[in-house]
Structures are given as C-alpha cells and as structure tokens.
KEKOL-539461 format. One line per field, with one value per residue (C-alpha): residue in one letter; x, z, y. Coordinates in steps of 0.02 Angstrom, whole numbers, plus 50000, padded with zeros to 5 digits. Example, Ala and Ser with C-alpha at 12.3 -4.5 7.8 and 13.67 -1.06 7.14 Angstrom:
<pts>
aa c(a; s)
x c(50615; 50684)
z c(50390; 50357)
y c(49775; 49947)
</pts>
This chain:
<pts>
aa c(x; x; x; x; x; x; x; x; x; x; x; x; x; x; x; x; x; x; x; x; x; x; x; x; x; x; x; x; x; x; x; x; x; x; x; x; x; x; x; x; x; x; x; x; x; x; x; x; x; x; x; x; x; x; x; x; x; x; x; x; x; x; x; x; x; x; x; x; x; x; x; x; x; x; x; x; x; x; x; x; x; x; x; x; x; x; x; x; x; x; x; x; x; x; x; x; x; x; x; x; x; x; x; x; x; x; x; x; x; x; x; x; x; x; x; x; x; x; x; x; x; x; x; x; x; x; x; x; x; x; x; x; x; x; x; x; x; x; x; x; x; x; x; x; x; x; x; x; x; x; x; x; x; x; x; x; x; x; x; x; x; x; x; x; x; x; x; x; x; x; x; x; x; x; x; x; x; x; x; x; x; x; x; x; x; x; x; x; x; x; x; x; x; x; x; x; x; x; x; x; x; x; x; x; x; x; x; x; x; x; x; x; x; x; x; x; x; x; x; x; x; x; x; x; x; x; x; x; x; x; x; x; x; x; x; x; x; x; x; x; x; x; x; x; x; x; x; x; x; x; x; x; x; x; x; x; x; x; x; x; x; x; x; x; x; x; x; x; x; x; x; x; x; x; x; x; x; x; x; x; x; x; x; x; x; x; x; x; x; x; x; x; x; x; x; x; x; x; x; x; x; x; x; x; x; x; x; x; x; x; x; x; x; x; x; x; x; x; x; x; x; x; x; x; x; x; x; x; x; x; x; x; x; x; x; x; x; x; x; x; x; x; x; x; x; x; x; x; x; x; x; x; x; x; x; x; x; x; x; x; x; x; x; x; x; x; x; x; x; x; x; x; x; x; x; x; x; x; x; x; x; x; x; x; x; x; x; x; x; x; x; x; x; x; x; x; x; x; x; x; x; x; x; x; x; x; x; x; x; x; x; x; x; x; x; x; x; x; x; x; x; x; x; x; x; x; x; x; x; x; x; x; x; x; x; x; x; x; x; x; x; x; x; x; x; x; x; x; x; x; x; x; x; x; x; x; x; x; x; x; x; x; x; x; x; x; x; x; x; x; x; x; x; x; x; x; x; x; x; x; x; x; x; x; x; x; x; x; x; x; x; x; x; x; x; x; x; x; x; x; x; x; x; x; x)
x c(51341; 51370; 51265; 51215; 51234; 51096; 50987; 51011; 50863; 50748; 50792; 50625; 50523; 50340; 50287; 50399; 50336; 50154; 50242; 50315; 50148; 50042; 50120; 50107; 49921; 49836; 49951; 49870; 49684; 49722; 49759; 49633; 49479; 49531; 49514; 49343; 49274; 49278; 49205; 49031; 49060; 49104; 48904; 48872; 49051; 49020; 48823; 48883; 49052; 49011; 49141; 49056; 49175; 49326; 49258; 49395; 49539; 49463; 49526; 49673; 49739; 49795; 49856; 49973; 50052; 50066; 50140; 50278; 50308; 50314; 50472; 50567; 50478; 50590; 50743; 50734; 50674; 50854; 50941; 50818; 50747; 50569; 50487; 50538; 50483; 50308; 50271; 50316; 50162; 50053; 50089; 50077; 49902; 49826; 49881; 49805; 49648; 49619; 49605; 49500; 49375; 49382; 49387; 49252; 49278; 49308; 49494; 49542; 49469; 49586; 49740; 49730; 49689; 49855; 49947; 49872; 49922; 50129; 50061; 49973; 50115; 50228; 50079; 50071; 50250; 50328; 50220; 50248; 50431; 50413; 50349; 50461; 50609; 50542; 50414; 50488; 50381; 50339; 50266; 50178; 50037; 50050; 50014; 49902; 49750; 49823; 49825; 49679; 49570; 49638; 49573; 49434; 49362; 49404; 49345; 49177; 49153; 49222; 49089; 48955; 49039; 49031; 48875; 48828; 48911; 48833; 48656; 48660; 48806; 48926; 49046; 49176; 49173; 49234; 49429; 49388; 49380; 49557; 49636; 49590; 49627; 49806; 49851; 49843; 49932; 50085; 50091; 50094; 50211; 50318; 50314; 50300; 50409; 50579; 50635; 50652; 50783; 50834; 51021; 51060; 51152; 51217; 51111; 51094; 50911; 50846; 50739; 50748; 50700; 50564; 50505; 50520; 50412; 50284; 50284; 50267; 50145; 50039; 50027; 49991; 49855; 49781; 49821; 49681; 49583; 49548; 49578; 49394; 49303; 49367; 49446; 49471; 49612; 49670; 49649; 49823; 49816; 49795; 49929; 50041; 50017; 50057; 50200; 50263; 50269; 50400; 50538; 50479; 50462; 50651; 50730; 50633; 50709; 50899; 50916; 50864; 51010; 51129; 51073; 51202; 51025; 50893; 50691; 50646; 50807; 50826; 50917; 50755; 50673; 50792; 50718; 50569; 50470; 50489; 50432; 50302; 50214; 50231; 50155; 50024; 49993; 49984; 49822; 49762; 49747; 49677; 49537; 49476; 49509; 49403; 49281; 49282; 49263; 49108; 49021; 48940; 48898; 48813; 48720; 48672; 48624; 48560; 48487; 48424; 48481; 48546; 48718; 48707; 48633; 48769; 48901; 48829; 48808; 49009; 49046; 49057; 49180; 49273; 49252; 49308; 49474; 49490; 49443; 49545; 49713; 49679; 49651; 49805; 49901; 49877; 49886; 50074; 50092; 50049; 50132; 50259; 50177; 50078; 50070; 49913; 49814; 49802; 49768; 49596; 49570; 49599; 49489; 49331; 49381; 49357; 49214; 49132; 49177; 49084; 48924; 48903; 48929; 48740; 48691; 48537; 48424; 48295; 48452; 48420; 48517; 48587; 48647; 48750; 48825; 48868; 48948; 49058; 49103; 49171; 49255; 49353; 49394; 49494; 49579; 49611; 49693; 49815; 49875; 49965; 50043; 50121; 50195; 50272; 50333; 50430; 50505; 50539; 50642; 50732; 50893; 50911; 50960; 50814; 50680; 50636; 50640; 50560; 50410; 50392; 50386; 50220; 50151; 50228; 50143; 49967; 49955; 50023; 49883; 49742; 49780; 49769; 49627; 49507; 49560; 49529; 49375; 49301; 49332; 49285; 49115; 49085; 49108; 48989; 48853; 48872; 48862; 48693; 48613; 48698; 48676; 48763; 48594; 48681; 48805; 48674; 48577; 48719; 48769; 48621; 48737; 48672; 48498; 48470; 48391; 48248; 48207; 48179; 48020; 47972; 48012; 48197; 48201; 48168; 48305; 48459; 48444; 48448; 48594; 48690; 48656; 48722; 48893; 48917; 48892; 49043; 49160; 49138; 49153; 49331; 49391; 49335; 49459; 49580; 49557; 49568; 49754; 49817; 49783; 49874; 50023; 50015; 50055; 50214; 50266; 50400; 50362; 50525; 50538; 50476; 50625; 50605; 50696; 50643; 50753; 50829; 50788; 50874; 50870; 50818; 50924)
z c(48816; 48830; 48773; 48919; 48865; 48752; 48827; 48719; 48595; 48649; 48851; 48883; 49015; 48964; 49092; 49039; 48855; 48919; 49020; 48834; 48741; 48863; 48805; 48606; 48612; 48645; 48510; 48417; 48461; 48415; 48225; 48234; 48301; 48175; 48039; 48091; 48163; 48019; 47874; 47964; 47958; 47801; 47703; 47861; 47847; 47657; 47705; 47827; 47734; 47547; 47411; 47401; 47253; 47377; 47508; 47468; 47496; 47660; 47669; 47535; 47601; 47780; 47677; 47567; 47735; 47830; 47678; 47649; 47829; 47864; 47808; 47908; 48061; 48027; 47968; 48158; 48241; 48223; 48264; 48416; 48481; 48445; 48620; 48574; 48381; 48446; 48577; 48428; 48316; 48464; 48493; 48318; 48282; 48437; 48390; 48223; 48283; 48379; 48222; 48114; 48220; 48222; 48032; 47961; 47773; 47673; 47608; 47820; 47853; 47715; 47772; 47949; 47915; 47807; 47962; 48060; 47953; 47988; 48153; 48099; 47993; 48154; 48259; 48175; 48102; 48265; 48362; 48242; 48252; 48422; 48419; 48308; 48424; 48570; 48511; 48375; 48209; 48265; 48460; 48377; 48384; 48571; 48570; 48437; 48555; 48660; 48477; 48417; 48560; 48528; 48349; 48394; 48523; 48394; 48231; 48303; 48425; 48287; 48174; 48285; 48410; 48242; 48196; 48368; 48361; 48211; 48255; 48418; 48424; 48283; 48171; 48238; 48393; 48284; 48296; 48480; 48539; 48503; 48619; 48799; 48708; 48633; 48801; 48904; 48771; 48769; 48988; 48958; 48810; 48914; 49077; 48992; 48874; 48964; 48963; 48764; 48662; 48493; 48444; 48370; 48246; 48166; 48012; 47864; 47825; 47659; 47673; 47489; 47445; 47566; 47460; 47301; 47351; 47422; 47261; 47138; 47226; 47253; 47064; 47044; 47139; 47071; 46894; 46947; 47054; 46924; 46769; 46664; 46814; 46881; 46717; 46542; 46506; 46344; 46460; 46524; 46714; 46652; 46525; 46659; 46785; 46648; 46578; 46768; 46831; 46712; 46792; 46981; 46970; 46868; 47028; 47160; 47101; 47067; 47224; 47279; 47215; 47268; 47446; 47585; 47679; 47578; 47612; 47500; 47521; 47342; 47425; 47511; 47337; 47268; 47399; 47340; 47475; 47523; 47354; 47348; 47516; 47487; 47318; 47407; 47527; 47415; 47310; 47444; 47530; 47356; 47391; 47592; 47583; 47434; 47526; 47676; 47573; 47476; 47599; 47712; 47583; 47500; 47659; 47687; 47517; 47428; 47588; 47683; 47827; 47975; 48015; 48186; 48092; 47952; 48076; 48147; 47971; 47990; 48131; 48020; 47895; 48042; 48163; 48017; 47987; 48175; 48183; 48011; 48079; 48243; 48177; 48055; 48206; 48279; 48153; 48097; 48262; 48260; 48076; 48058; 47884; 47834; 47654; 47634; 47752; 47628; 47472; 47554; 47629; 47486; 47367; 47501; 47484; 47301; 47314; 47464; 47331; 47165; 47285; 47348; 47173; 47143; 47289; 47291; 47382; 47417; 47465; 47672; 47769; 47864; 47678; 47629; 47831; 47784; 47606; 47736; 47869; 47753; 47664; 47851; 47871; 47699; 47730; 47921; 47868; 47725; 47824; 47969; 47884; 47731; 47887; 47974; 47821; 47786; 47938; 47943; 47782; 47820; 47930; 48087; 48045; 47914; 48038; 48066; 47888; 47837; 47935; 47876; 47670; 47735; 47814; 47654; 47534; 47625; 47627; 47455; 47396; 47510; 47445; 47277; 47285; 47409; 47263; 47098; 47158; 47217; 47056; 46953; 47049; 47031; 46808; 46822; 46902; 46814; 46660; 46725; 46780; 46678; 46705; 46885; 46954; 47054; 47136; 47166; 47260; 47341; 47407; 47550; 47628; 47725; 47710; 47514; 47482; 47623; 47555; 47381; 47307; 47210; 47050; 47107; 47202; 47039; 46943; 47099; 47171; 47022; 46943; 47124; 47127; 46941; 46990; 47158; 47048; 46932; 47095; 47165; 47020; 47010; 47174; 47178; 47015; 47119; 47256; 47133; 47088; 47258; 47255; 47090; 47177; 47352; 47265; 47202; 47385; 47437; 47613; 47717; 47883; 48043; 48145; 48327; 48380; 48398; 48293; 48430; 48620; 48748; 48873; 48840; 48930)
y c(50283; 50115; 49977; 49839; 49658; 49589; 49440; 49293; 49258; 49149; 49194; 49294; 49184; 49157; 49284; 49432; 49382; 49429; 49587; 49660; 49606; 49716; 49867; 49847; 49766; 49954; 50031; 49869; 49912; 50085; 50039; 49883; 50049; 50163; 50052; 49979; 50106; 50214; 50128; 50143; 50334; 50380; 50410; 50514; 50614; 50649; 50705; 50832; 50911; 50874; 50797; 50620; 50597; 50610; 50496; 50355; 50508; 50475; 50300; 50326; 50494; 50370; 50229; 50346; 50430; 50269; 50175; 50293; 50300; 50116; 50070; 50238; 50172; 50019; 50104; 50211; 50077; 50005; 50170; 50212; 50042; 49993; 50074; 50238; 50238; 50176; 50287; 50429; 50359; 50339; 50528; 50598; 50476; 50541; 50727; 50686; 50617; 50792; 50865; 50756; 50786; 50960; 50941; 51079; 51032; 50887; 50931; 50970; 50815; 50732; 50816; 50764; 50599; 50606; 50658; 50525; 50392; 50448; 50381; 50222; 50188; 50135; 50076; 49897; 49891; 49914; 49802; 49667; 49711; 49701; 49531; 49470; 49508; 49406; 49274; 49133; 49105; 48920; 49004; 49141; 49038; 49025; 49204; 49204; 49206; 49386; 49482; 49378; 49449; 49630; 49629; 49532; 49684; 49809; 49728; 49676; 49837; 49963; 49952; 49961; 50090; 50205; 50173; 50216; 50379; 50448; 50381; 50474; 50584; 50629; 50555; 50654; 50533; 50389; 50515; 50575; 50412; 50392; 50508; 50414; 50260; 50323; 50423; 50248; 50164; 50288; 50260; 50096; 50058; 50164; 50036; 49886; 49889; 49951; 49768; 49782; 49825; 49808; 49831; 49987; 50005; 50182; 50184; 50322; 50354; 50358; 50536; 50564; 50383; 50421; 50579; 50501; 50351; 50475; 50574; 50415; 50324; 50512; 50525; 50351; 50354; 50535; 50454; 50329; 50416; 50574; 50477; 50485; 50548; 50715; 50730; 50654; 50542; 50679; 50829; 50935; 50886; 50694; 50707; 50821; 50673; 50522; 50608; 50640; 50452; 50374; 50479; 50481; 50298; 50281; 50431; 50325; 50152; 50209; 50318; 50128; 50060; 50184; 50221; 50148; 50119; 50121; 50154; 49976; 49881; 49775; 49626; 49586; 49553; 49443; 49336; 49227; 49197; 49420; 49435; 49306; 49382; 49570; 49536; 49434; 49556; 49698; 49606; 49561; 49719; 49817; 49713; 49710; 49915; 49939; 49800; 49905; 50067; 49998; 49871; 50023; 50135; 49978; 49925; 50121; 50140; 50020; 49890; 50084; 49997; 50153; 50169; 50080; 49931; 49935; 49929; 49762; 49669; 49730; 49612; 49453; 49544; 49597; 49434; 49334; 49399; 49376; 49192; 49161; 49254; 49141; 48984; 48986; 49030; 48906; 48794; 48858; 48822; 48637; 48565; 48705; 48738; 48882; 48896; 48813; 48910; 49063; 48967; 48884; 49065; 49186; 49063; 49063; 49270; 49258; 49166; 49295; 49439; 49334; 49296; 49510; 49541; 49444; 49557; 49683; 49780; 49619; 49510; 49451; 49528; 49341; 49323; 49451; 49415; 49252; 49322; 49448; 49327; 49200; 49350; 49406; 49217; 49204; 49389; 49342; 49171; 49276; 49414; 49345; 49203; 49316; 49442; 49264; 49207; 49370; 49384; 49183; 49223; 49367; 49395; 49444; 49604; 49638; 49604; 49766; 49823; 49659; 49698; 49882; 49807; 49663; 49861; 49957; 49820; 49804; 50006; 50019; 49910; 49975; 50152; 50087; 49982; 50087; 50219; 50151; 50050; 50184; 50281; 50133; 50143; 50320; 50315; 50149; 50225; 50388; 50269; 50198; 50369; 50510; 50699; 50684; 50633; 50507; 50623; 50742; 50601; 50526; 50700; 50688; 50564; 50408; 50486; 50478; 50344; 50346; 50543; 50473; 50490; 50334; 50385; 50436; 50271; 50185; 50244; 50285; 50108; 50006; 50101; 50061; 49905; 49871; 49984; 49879; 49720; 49760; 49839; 49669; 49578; 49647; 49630; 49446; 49435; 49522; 49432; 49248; 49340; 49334; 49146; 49127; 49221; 49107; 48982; 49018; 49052; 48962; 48873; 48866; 48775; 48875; 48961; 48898; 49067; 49223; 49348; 49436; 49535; 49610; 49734; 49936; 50067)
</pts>
C-alpha cells in the first residue's frame, strides 16, 4: 500500500491542532486517574487482602511493566503510526483494569496491575509522541493550558474520587472506573485522530533487549525490595539474586550495542542534554512515587484522618504539579529558556520533602498541605520541561524513541523509589517496634490506628512517625540530587517546528 504525501511540519491549522489533541487528552486522564486515584486506596486494599509488606508491588509491579514497555510503544509507534499503538494500550489498560478489581488476593491484584501497566506504558508515551509531531517545543506552551486542565481534573478529583470509593463503596471502584472512561477514549482516539500520521519506517524490534531489561531491572528491584526485610542480605535467595544481576545487566547492555534497532538506543546518550534529563527524570521520579506511596498511608496512619479526607489533603500535591507543569509552559513559551524553571522547582521539592520529614501526628493539617502543594509545584515545574528538552534535542527521527526513554526513565525510577522507600520504611519501624508488632498493627489496614487501645497507640504511632521522618529525610536528599544533576543540563535554543505530521491512511 502506498503511502499518501506527508503534510509539511508545521502545516496543521490551530483548529485541526485542537481536533488531534481531543483524542490523546482522555488516553491522558486515563494515566493522570490511575495514578491519583490510587494512592488514596492502597491502606484500605492491604486491610481487605493482607500482605501490607507488598503494598508498594502495588505501585512498583505497574511501573516495572510500563517501563519495559515504554520504549516498544516507541519502537511500533514508528512501524504502525501513533493512533494505532494508543488505541492498543487503551485496550489492554482497560482489560487490565477489569481484573484488578476482581482481584481476590494480594499477589492477583499485583499481577493485573502488572498487565495494566503494558497499557499505561503507551498511554503517556504516545500522547506525548503525539504532541511532539504536531505542536513545536517553543508553542507547547500555547497548549499547555488543554493538558494542564486534563491533569488538573484528574490530580485534584483522583484522590478524592478514591477516597470516596472506599468510604462508601469499595476500593475496587478506584479500577472500575476506568472502563467507561477508557471505552470513550478508544471511540474517540479513533475519530480524532485519523488526520495523524507518523512515517513508517520498516523497523526490527528489539524483543530480547526488551526481556533482558525486564529481567535486570525485576531483580534489581527484588534485590531492594527483599534485601534485610523479607530476607537477610547472607541468605541463598539474596545471594542467588546479587550473583544474578552482574550478567543480566552485562546481556542487557551488549545486545544494546549490537541490535540493528535497539530497545535503549546508545546514540541517544552520547547526547548531553538526553542524558542530563533522563537522569533528571529518573531522581526525580524515585522520589514523587515513593511520596505518593507514603503520603496516604501517613495521613491514614499516623494524622487518623479517613480515606475521603486523605484524598483531599492530596489535592495540593496533585494541584501543584499541575500549576508548576503550567506555569513553566508557559514560561518556555515566553523567553525560549527552560532550564531554570526546574532548578527553583526541584529545590522548593527538596525543601517540601526536609519540612514533612519534621512532620507528626499534632502537625495542622493546612501545614503539612502547604508542605505538599509546594512539593507538586517543584515536581510539576521538572517534568514537562526535562520531556521538551529531550525531544528539543533529539532528531526527527528519534522523537518517538526519545519520548519513550523521559517514560522509560520516570518509571524506572518510580519503580525503584516507591520500592526501596517503602522497604526502607518497613526495617525502620520494625527497628523502632520489634517483634513484628508493627506489621501486625498495620495489617488492620486504614483502621489501625483508631482500634488502638492507648497503650498500643503509645508505642505504634511514635515508631511511625520516627520511620516516616527518615523516608522523607531521604527523598528530600534525593530530591536535592536532581537539582545537582539540572544543572549540568545543557539548555539549547527552542525548535520553532514541530518534529514532523502528516496524514493517517
């Protein structure tokens, strides 16, 4: 079949801009729900199927899928065009959303939520893609407000949509929601975006770079997760797992090298301002996911507040990284700059992070807000610009894959992150209340700390607060390395043009 003439880049009228955007901004609030909505969940999902200790496989067991999956949503985004690879992760997220909520134990629940993330993997890579074709880094802004308002309903209704849900329904409405959501999505990425093409070229994908990514970064991540908690550093699964990630890690990186199309291409790292932002990007992210991992079992927890009420102290975290992402839109937009937009925001982030690290069960609830919403504004104003500063730097022909590494790098990190965090909180407070009495405790679920009699009160709540102090403690040091990193990032001038668009068959 032949291919029909390509519109010039930069030919798409302001109208047919809005026409292509319509179709991608439901995929958007699709991946923008799922991650809000969520976090508000998760004390109320480990009360009812057990395995508190797994709650972050919860979070991490999505990351892993959707980070090995990003960069083949890229790879056949090329080979099929962009519509078609997005309307495939709509399908397989909603498919997967089915089953988390029918999800009777805490390892089903894990699995699907690994399936769904091979659909969340091409929901935001493709629509940034997508974007990327048809809008110019220096317009973006223009647009800014479109996405902006997308996140915006998601971030700040997520949160309290879940807590809703398990206060008067079930958690299991936090996946159910997704399928009316996802079905109008697919009908209208279908319509709207038949004007789009990208041009195809006959690529070789890199399936076994694919599985030897998976496998590394899956023992990585049990390395951390298990390591001195499930079991002892000296003990044979430990020592099995250590001794396995040398060579996965050396297979992964030469079948890198030798792959005619590979999964992590290397010429995109010999650029400095690729490297600079997925580096970025990765810190960045190890941070917000364990912040959005922690933050609601803290507020359940250790402040008693319900889960309707956690999911509202949620809406400055969320709101923030909506008004950041917006306002350094548009300010890219005005001077054509944008590398000092994350520096002020990721060092107000590490400052949010050092202040909730003071934070305790007496701290006002307006407080540890503020502490959140300056937190979103610092993530929000990081994000966007490291994703429009990738694909400013790469080629026209890398745009695709380019955008998949900013998804591959922010997954990567949030799977880390949400994982070792977690872990990290789990041997504190089993350092401060030893015998498992914590884990007992904690197994009740949102619940715990309101059935406690005083004496139980006494000991669980000060032995949270003391682990939540040193979790946040690290990720505001984590979140102090992703400035140290921005500012080696290279600031180029602003491409006027979008990288390419044209017409789908």
């Amino acid at each position: 079949m032949t291919e029909p003439a390509a519109v010039e880049a930069g030919s798409f009228t302001h109208r047919e801009i809005l026409s292509i955007l319509s179709g991608i901004l439901l995929g958007m609030m699709l991946a923008a729900l799922d991650q809000s909505i969520v976090a508000t969940a998760l004390p109320a999902i480990a009360g009812e199927l057990g395995g508190f200790e797994h709650l972050s496989w919860i979070v991490s067991g999505y990351l892993l899928t959707s980070t090995a999956s990003t960069p083949i949503y890229g790879k056949l985004s090329d080979l099929y065009g962009r519509r078609s690879m997005l309307q495939t992760a709509i399908l397989i997220f909603v498919a997967a959303s089915l089953f988390c909520g029918l999800a009777q134990t805490m390892p089903e629940l894990i699995l699907a939520r690994s399936l769904q993330g091979l659909g969340g993997g091409g929901l935001i890579s493709m629509a940034q893609a997508i974007i990327a074709d048809v809008i110019s880094p220096r317009e973006r802004g223009r647009y800014q407000a479109y996405l902006s308002g997308v996140w915006a309903t998601a971030s700040v209704g997520g949160p309290v949509l879940g807590g809703v849900f398990v206060d008067y329904l079930s958690w299991r409405w936090v996946f159910w929601i997704n399928l009316p959501i996802g079905i109008g999505a697919f009908v209208l990425c279908r319509r709207a975006l038949a004007a789009l093409v990208t041009r195809r070229a006959q690529r070789r994908i890199d399936y076994l770079g694919a599985v030897l990514l998976t496998l590394a970064v899956a023992n990585l991540l049990l390395i951390f997760t298990w390591g001195g908690t499930t079991y002892a550093w000296t003990s044979r699964p430990m020592l099995a797992l250590i001794a396995v990630a040398p060579p996965l890690l050396a297979a992964f990186l030469l079948q890198e090298l030798r792959a005619p199309e590979p999964v992590l291409p290397p010429r995109l790292f010999v650029n400095p301002v690729i490297r600079a932002a997925n580096l970025a990007s990765f810190i960045v992210s190890m941070a917000m996911f364990a912040g959005i991992v922690l933050l609601p079992v803290f507020l359940q927890l250790v402040s008693g507040v319900g889960a309707g009420d956690s999911g509202i102290l949620l809406i400055p975290l969320m709101a923030g990284s909506v008004i950041g992402a917006f306002a350094a839109g548009q300010l890219m937009r005005w001077s054509g700059r944008y590398k000092l937009y994350p520096l002020v925001g990721l060092t107000g982030g590490a400052i949010a992070f050092a202040l909730m690290a003071t934070m305790n069960a007496a701290t006002a609830s307006a407080l540890a807000m503020a502490y959140m919403g300056v937190l979103g504004i610092g993530i929000g104003s990081s994000m966007p610009v490291m994703l429009i500063a990738v694909q400013n730097a790469a080629e026209p022909r890398d745009i695709g894959v380019s955008t998949a590494t900013v998804a591959f790098f922010r997954s990567l990190g949030g799977s880390f992150g949400a994982a070792i965090l977690w872990s990290v909180f789990l041997a504190a407070l089993a350092r401060h209340l030893p015998g498992g009495a914590g884990m007992t405790l904690l197994q009740s679920g949102p619940d715990a700390a309101a059935g406690l009699s005083p004496e139980q009160h006494a000991l669980l709540v000060p032995a949270l607060v003391q682990a939540f102090h040193l979790v946040f403690a690290i990720c505001a040091a984590v979140m102090a390395a992703s400035v140290v990193v921005t500012l080696f990032l290279r600031e180029l001038p602003l491409r006027t043009t979008p990288a390419r668009s044209g017409v789908e068959h």
